[in-house]
Backbone as JSON, one array per atom type, in Angstrom:
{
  "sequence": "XXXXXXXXXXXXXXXXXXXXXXXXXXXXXXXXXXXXXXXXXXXXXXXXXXXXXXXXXXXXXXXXXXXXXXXXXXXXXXXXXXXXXXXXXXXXXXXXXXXXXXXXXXXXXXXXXXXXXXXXXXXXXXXXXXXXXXXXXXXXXXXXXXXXXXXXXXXXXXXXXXXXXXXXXXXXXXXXXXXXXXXXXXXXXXXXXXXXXXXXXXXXXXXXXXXXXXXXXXXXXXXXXXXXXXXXXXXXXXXXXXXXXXXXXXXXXXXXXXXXXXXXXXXX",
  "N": [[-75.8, -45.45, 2.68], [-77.99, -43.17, 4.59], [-78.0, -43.1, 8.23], [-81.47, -44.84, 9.81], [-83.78, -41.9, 10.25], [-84.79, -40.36, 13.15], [-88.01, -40.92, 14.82], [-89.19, -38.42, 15.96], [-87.42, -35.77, 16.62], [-84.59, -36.01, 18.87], [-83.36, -34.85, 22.0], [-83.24, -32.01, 21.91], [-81.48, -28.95, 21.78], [-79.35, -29.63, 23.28], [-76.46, -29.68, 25.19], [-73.97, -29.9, 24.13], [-74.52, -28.77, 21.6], [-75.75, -26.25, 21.69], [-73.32, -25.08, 23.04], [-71.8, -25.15, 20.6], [-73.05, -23.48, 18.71], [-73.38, -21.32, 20.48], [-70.72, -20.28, 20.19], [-70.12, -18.95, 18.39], [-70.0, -15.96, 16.32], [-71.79, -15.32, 14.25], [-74.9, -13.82, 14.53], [-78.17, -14.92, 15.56], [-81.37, -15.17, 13.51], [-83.73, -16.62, 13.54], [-85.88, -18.11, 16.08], [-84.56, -19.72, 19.22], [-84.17, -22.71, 19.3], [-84.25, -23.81, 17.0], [-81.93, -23.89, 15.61], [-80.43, -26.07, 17.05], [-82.35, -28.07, 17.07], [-81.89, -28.48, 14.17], [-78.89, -29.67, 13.89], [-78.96, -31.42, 15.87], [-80.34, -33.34, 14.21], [-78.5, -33.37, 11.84], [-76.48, -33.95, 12.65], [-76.27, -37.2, 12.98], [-75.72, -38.03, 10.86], [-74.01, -39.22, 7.69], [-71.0, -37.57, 7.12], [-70.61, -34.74, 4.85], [-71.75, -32.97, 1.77], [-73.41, -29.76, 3.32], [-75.76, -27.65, 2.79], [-77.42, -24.84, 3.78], [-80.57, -22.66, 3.47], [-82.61, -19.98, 3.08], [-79.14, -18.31, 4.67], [-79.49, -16.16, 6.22], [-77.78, -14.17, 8.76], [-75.65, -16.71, 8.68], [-75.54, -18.27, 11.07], [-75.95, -20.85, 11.38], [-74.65, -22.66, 9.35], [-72.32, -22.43, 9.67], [-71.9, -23.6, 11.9], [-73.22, -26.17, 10.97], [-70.25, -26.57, 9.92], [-68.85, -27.0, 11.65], [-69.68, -29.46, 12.77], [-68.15, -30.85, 11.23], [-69.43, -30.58, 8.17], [-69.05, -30.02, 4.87], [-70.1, -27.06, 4.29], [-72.29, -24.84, 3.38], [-73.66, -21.44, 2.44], [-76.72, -19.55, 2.04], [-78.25, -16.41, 0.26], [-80.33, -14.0, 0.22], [-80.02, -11.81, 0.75], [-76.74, -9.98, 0.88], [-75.78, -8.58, 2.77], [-75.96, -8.4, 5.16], [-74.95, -11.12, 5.77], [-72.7, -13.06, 8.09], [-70.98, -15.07, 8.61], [-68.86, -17.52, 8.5], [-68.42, -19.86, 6.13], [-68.69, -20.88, 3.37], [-70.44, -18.44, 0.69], [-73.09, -17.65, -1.47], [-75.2, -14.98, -2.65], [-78.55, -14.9, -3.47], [-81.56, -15.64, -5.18], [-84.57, -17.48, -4.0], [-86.7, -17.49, -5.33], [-85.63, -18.42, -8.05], [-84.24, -20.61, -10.37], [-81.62, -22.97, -8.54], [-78.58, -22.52, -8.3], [-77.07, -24.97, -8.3], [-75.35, -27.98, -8.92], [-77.08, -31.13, -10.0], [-77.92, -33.64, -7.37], [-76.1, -32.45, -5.11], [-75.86, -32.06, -2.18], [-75.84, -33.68, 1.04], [-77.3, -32.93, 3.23], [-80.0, -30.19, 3.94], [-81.02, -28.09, 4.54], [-83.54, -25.56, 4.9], [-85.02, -22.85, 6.7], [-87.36, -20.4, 8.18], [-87.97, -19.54, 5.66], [-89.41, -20.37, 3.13], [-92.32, -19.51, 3.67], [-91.94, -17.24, 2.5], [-91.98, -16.89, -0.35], [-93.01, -16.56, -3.83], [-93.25, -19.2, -5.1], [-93.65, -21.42, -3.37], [-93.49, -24.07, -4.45], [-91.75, -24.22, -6.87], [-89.4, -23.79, -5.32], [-89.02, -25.8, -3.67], [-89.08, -28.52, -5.53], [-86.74, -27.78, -6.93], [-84.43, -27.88, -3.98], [-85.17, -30.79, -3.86], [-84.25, -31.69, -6.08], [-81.75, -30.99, -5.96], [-80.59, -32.37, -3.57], [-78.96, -35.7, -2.88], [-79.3, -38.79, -3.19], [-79.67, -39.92, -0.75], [-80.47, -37.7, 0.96], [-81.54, -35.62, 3.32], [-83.53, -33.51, 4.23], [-84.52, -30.4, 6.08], [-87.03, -28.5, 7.05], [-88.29, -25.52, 8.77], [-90.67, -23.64, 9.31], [-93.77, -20.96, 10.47], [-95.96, -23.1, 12.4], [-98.96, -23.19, 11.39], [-100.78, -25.05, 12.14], [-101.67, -25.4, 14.49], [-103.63, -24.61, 17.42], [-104.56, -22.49, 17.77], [-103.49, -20.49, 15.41], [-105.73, -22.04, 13.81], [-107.71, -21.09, 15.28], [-107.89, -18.3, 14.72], [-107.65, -18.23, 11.8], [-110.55, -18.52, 11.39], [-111.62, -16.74, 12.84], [-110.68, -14.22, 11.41], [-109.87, -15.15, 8.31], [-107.31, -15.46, 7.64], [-104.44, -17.07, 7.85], [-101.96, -15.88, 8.82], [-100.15, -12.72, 9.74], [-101.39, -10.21, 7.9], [-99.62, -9.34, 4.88], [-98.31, -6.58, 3.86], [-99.89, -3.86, 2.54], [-98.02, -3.62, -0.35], [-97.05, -1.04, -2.9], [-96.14, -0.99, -6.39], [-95.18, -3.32, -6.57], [-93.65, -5.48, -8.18], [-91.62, -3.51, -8.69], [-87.84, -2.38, -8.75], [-85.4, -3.79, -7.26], [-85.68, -7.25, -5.63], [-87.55, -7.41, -2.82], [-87.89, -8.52, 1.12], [-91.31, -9.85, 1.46], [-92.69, -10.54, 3.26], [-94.6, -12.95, 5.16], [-96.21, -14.04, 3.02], [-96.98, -16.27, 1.69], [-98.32, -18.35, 3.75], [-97.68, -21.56, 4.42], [-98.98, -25.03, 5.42], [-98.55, -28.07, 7.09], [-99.97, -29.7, 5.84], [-100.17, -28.89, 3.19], [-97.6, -27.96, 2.93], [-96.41, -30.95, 2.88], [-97.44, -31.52, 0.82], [-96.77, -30.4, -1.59], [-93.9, -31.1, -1.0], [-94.24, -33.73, -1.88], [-94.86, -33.88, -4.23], [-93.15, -33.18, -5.71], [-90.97, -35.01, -5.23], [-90.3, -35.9, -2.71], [-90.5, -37.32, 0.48], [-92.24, -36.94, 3.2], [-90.94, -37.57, 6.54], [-90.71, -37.47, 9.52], [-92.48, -34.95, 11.57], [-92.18, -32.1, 14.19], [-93.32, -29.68, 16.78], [-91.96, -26.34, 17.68], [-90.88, -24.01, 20.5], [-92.83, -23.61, 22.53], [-96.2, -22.52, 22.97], [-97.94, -22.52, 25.97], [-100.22, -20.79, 26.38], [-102.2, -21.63, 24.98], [-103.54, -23.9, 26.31], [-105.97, -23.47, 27.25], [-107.31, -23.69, 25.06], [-107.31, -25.62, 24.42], [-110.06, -27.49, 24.74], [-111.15, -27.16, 22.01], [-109.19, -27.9, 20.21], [-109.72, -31.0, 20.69], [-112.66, -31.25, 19.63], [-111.73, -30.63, 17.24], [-109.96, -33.06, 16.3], [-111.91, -35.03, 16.69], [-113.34, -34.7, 14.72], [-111.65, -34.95, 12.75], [-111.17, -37.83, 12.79], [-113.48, -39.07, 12.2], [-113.3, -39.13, 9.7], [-113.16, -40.35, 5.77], [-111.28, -42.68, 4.84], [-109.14, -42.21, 2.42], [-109.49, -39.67, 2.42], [-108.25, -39.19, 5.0], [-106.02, -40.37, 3.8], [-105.34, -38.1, 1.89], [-105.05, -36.0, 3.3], [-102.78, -36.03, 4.55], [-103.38, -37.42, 7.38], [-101.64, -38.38, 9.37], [-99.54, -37.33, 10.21], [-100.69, -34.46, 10.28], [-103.31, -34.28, 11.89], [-102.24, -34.84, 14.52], [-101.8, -34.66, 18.09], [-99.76, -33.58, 19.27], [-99.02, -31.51, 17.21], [-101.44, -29.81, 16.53], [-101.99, -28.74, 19.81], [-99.05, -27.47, 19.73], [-96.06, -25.63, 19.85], [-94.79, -22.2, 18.21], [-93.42, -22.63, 16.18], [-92.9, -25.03, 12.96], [-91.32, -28.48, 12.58], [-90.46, -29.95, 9.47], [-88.95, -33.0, 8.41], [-87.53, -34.07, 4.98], [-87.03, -36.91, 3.2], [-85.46, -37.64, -0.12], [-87.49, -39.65, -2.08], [-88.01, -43.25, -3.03], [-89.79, -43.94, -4.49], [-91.18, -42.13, -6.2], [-90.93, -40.68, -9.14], [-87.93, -38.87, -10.32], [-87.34, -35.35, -9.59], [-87.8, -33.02, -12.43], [-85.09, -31.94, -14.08], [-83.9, -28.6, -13.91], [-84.38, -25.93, -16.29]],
  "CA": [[-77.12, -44.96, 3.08], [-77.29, -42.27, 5.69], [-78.7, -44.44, 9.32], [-82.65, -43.92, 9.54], [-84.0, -41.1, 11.5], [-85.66, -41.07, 14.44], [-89.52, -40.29, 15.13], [-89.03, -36.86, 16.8], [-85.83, -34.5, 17.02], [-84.28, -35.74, 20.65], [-81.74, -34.15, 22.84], [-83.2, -31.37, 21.3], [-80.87, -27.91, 22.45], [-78.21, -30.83, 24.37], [-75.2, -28.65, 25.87], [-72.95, -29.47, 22.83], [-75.11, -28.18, 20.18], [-75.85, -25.03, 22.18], [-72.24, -24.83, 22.69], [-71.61, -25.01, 18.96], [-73.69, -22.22, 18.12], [-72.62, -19.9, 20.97], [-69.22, -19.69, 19.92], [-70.37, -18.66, 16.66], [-69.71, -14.85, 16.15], [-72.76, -14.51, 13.38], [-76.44, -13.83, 14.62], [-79.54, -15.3, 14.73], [-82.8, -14.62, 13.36], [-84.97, -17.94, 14.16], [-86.48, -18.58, 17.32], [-84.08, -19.98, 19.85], [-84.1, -23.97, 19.53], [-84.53, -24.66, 15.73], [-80.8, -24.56, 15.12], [-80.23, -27.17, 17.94], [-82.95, -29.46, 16.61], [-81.59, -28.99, 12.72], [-78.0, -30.1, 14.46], [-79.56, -32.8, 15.81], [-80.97, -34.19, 13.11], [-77.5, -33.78, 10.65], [-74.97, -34.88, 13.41], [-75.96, -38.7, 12.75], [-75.37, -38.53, 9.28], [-72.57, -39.32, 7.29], [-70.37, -35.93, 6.38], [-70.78, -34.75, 3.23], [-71.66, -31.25, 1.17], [-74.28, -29.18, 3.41], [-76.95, -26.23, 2.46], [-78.55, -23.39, 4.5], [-80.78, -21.34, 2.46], [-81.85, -18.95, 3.42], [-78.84, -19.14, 5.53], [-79.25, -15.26, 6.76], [-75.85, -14.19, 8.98], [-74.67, -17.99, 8.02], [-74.65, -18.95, 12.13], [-76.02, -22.84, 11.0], [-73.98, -23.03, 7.9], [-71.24, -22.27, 10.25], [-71.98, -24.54, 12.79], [-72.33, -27.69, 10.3], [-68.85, -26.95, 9.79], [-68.25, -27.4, 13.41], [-69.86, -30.45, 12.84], [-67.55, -31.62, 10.1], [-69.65, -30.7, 7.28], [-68.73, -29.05, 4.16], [-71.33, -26.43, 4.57], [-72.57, -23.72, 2.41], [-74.77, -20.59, 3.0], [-77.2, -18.56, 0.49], [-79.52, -15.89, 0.88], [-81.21, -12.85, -0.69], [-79.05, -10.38, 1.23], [-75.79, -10.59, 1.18], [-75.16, -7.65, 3.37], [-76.26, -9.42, 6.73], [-74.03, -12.4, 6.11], [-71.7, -12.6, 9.06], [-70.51, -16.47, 8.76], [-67.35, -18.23, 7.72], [-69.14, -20.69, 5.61], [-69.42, -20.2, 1.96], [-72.05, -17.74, 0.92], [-73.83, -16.88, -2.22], [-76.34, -14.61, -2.53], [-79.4, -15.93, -4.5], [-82.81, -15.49, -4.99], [-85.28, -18.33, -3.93], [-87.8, -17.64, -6.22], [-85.59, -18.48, -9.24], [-83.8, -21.74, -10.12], [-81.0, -22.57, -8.02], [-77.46, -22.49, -8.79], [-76.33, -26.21, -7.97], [-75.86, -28.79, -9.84], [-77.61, -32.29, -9.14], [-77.56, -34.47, -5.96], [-74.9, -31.81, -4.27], [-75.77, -31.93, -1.22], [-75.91, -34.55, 1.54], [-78.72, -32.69, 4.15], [-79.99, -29.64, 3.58], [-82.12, -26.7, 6.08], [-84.31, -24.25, 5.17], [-85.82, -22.29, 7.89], [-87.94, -19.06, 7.64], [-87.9, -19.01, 4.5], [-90.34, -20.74, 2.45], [-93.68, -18.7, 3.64], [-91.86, -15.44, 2.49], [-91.64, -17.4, -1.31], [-94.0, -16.19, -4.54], [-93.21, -19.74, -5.53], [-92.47, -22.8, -3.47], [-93.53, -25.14, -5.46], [-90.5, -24.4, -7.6], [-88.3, -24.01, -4.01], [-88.89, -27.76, -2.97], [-88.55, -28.82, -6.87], [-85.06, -27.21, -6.38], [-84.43, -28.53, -3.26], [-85.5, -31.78, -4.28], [-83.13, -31.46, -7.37], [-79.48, -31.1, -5.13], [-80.45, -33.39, -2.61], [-78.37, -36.48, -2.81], [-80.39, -40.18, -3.16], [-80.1, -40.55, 0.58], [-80.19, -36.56, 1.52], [-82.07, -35.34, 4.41], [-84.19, -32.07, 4.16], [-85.11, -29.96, 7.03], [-87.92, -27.0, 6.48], [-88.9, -25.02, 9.48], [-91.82, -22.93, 9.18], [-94.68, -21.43, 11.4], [-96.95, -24.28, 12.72], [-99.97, -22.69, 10.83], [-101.97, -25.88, 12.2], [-101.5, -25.36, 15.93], [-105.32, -24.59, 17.65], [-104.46, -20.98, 18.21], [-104.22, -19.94, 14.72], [-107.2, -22.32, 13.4], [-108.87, -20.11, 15.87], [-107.15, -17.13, 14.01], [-108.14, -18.04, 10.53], [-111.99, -18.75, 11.56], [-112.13, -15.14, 12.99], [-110.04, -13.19, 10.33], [-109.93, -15.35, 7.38], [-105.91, -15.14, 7.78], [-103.55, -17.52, 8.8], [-101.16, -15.41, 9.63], [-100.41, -11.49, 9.61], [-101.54, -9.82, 6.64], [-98.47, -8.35, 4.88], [-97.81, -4.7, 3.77], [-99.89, -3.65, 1.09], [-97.28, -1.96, -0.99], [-97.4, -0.37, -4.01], [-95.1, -1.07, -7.26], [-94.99, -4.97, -5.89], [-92.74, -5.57, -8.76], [-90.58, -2.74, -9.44], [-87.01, -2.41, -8.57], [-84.82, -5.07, -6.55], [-86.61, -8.02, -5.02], [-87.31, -7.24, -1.06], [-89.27, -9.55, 1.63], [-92.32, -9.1, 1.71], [-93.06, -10.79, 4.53], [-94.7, -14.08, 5.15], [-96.91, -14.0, 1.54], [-97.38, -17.87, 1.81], [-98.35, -19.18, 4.63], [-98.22, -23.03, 4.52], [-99.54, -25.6, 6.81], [-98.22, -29.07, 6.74], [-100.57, -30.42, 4.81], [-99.86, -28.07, 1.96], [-96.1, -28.52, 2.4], [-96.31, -32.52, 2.54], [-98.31, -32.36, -0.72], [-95.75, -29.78, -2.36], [-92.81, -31.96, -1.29], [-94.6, -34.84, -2.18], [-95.32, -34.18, -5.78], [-91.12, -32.76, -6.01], [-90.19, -36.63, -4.87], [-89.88, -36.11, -1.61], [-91.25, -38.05, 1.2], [-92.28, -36.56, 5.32], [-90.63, -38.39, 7.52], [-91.35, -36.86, 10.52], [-92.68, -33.41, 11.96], [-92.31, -31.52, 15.67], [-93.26, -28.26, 17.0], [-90.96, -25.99, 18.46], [-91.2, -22.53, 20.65], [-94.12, -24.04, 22.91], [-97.55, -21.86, 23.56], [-98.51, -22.29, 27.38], [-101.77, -20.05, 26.77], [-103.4, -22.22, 24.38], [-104.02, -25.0, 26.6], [-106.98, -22.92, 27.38], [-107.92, -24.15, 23.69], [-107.98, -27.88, 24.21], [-111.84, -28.66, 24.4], [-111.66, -27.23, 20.6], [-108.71, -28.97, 19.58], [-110.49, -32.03, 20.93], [-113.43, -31.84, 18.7], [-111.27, -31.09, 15.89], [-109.38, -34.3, 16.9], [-113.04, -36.05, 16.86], [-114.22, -34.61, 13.66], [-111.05, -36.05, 11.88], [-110.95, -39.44, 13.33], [-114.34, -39.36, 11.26], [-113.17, -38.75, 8.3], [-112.83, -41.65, 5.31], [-109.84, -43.37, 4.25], [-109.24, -41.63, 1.21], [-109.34, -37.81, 2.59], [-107.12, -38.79, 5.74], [-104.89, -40.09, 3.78], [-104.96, -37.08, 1.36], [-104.56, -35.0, 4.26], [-101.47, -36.51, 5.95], [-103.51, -37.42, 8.8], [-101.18, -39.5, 10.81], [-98.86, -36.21, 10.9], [-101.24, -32.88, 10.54], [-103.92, -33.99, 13.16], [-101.71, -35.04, 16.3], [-102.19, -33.77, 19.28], [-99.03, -32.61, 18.97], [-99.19, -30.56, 16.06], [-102.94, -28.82, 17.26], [-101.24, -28.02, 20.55], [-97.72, -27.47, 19.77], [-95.56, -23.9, 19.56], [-95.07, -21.24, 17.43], [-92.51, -23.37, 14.88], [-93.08, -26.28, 13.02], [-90.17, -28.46, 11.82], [-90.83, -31.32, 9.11], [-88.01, -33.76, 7.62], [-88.54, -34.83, 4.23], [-86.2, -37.37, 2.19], [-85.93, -38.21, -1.67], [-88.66, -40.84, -2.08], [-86.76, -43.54, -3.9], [-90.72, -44.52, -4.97], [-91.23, -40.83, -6.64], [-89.87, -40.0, -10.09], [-87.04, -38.0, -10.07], [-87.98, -34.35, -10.22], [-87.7, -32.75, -13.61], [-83.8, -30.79, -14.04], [-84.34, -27.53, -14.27], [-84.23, -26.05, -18.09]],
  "C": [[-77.04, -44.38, 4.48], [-78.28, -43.45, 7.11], [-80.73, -43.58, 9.35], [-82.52, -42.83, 10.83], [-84.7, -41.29, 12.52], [-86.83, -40.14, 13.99], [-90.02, -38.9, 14.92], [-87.62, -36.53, 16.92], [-85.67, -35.04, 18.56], [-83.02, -35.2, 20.83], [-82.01, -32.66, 22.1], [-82.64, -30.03, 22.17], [-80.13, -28.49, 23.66], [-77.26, -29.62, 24.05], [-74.07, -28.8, 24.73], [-73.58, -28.92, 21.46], [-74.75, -26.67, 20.85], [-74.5, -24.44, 22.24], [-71.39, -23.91, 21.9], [-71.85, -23.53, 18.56], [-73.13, -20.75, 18.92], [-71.23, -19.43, 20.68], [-69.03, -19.3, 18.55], [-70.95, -17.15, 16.51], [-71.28, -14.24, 15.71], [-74.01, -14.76, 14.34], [-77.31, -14.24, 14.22], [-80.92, -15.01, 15.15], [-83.93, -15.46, 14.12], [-85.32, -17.71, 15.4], [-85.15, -19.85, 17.8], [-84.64, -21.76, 20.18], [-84.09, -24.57, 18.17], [-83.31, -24.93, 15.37], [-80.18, -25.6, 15.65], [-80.69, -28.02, 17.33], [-81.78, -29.63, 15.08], [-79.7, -29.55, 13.32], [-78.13, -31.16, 14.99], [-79.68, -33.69, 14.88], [-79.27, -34.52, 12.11], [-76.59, -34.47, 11.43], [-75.15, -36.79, 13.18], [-75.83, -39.14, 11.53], [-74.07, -38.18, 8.75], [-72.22, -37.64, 6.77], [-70.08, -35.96, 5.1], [-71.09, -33.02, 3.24], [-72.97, -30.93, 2.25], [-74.98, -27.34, 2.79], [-77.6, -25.66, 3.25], [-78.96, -22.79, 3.69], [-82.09, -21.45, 2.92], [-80.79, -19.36, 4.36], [-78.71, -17.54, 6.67], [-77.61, -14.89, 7.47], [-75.46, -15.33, 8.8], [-74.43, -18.7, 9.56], [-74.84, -20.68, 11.83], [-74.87, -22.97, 10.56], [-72.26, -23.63, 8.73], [-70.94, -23.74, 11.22], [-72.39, -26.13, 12.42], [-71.01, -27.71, 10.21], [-68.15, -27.46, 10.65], [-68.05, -28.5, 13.6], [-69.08, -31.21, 11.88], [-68.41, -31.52, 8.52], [-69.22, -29.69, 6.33], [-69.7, -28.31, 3.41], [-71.27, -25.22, 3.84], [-74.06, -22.82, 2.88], [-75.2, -19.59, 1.62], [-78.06, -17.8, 0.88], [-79.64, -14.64, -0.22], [-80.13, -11.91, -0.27], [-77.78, -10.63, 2.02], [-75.12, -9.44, 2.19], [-75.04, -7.63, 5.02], [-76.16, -10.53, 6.47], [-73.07, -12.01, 7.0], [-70.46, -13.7, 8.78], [-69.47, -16.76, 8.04], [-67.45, -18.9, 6.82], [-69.23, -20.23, 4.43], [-70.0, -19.72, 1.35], [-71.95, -17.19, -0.64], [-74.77, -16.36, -2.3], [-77.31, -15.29, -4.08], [-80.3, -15.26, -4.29], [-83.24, -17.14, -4.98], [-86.43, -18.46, -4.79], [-87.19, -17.96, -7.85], [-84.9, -19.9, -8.62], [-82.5, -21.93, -9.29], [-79.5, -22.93, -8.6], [-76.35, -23.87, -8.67], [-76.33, -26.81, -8.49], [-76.47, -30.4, -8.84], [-77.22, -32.91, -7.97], [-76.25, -33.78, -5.65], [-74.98, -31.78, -3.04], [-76.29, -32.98, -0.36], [-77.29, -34.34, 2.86], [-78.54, -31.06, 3.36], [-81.12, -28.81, 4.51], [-82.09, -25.58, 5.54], [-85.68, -24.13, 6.16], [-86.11, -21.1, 7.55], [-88.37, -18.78, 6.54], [-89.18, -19.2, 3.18], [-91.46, -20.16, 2.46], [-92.96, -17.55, 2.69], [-91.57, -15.64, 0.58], [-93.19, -17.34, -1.87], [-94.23, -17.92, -5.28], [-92.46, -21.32, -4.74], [-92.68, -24.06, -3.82], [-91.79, -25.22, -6.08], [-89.23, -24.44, -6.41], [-87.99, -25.66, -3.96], [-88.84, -28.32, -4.49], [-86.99, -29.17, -6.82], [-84.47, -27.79, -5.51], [-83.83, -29.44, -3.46], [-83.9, -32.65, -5.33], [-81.45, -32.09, -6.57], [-79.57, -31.71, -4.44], [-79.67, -34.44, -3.3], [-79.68, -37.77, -2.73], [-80.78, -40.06, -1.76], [-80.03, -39.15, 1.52], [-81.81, -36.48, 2.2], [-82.53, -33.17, 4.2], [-84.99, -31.71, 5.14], [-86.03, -28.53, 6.54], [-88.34, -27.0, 8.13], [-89.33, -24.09, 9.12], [-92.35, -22.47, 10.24], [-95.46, -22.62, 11.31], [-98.33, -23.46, 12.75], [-101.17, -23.37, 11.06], [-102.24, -25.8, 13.97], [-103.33, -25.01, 16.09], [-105.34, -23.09, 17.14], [-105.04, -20.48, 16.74], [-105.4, -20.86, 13.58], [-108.26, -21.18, 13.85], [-109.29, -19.06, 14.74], [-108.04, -17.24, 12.9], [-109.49, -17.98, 10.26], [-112.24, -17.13, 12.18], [-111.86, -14.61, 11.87], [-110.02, -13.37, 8.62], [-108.1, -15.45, 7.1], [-105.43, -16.31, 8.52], [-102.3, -17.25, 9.22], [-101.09, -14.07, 9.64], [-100.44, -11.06, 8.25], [-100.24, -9.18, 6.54], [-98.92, -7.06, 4.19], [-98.34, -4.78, 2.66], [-99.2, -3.02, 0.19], [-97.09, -2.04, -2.53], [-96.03, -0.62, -5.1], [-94.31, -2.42, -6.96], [-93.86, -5.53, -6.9], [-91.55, -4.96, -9.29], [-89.72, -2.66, -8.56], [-86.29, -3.83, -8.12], [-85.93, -5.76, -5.96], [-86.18, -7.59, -3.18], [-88.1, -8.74, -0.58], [-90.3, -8.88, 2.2], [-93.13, -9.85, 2.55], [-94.13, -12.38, 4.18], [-96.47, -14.13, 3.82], [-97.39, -15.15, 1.16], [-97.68, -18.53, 2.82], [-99.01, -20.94, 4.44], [-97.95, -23.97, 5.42], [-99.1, -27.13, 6.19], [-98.49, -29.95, 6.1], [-100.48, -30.27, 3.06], [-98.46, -28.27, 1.79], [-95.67, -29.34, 2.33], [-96.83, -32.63, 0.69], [-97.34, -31.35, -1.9], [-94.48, -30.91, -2.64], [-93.23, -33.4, -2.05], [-94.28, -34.86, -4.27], [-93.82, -33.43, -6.53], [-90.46, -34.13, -5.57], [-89.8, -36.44, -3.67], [-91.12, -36.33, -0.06], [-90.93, -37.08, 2.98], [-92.01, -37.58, 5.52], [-91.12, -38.02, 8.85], [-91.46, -35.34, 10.52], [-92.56, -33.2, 13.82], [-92.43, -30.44, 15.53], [-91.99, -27.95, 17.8], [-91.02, -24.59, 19.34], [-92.76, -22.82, 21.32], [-95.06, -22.65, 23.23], [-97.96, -22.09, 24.88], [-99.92, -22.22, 27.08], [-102.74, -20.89, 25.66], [-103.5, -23.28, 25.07], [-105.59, -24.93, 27.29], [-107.92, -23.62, 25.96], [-108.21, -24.9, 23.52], [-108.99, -28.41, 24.5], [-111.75, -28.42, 22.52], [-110.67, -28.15, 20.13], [-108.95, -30.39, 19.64], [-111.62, -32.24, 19.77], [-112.7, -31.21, 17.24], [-110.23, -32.56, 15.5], [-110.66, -35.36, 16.33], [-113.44, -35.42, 15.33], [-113.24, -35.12, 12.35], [-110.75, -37.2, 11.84], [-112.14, -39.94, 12.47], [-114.09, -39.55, 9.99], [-112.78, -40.1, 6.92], [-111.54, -42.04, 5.59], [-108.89, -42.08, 3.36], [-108.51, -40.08, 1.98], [-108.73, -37.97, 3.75], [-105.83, -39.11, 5.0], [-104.32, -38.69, 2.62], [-104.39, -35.54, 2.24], [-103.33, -35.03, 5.3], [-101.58, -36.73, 6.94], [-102.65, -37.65, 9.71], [-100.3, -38.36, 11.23], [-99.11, -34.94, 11.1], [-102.34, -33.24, 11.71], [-103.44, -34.58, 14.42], [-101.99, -34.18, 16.9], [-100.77, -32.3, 19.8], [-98.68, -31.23, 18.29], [-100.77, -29.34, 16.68], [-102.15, -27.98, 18.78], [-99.58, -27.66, 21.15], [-97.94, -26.2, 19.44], [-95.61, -22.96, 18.58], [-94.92, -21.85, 16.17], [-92.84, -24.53, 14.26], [-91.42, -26.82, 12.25], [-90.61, -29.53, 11.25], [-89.41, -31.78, 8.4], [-88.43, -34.73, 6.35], [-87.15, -35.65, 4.03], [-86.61, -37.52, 0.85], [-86.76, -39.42, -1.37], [-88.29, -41.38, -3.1], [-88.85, -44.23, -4.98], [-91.4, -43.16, -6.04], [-90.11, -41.06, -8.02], [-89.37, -38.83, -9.91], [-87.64, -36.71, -10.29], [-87.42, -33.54, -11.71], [-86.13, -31.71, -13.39], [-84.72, -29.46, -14.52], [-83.94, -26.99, -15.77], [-82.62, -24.85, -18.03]]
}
């Protein structure tokens, strides 16, 4: 059994992660600290098979290897892979190509908003994890104050994408963040795929919303009201922190298999 995790991601972007990554040829897309934290998080677990997917140029995938893991990278486009790391291209919106409990942790980042389907993603997921595997998803933090603000002006929680025309014809592209989900929505996805939040942190801090904190206050006070029942349907104890309302751009949550969850269904 891998050791538990901790609370919160610490030592998050410590001088040997950063290291790691800089000496790592391929490029990256993310925001500048999420591959530190997801390095964090796998370095105290036992070595075993890892997963990036998406894993874009492959610099993670790469840099589990660093770490001793036997690390694998997948993505939609295999033409901006850079990485040393094993790489198939895939689609995320279909089933995935692994067979059961293959993998020992597992990090997707970016990826999940830009998905017609992740229900069936975290299913999948779910699926190759290992009994005692460790699943990282970074996302935007869609719950932060800022864009609450956002969605109460516009109706949007995040940028509308590209209306474009012939949405199904030819090769699959991205079409840009087409899902936006908020931790409450991706606790209750993973949830009902057997897999349990362990913890969440932001990442990529905001400054200018601290201008915002009388509202995130009474949204603070108007869920402290709220029954039993509908906090805990809402994941209170980890979507209304104070953290989460005034945290950064990123969010990162860790789920595990939930040994109290039936297994999720093999794929057909």
């Amino acid at each position: 059994m891998a050791p538990p995790l901790p609370a919160s991601v610490l030592r998050v972007g410590q001088k040997r992660y950063a290291e790691i990554l800089d000496a790592i040829e391929a490029t990256q897309h993310s925001r500048r600290g999420s591959f530190e934290a997801a390095l964090a998080i796998a370095d105290p677990l036992p070595r075993g098979r890892a997963l990036d997917v998406p894993c874009g140029p492959g610099r993670l995938a790469e840099a589990l290897g660093a770490l001793g893991f036997a690390a694998f990278g997948a993505d939609l486009d295999a033409e901006g892979h850079r990485g040393k790391a094993p790489f198939l291209r895939l689609d995320l919106n279909a089933p995935l190509p692994y067979a059961d409990a293959s993998f020992g942790f597992v990090y997707c980042g970016d990826g999940i908003e830009h998905l017609e389907n992740p229900f069936l993603l975290l299913r999948e997921l779910a699926r190759v994890m290992a009994d005692d595997g460790v699943l990282v998803i970074v996302t935007p933090n869609y719950l932060n104050i800022e864009r609450r603000l956002q969605a109460f002006t516009t109706g949007a929680l995040a940028k509308p994408p590209r209306r474009a025309p012939n949405y199904y014809a030819g090769a699959p592209f991205d079409r840009g963040h087409i899902n936006p989900l908020t931790l409450t929505r991706m606790a209750y996805m993973a949830e009902n795929a057997g897999l349990e939040l362990v913890s969440s942190q932001t990442l990529s801090p905001k400054p200018r919303q601290r201008w915002l904190a009388p509202l995130a206050l009474l949204v603070r006070g108007w869920a402290a009201l709220l029954s039993k029942k509908r906090k805990h349907n809402l994941f209170y104890e980890q979507t209304q922190t104070w953290a989460l309302l005034m945290g950064g751009n990123q969010l990162l949550a860790v789920f595990r298999k939930s040994l109290k969850a039936a297994p999720p269904a093999a794929r057909a």
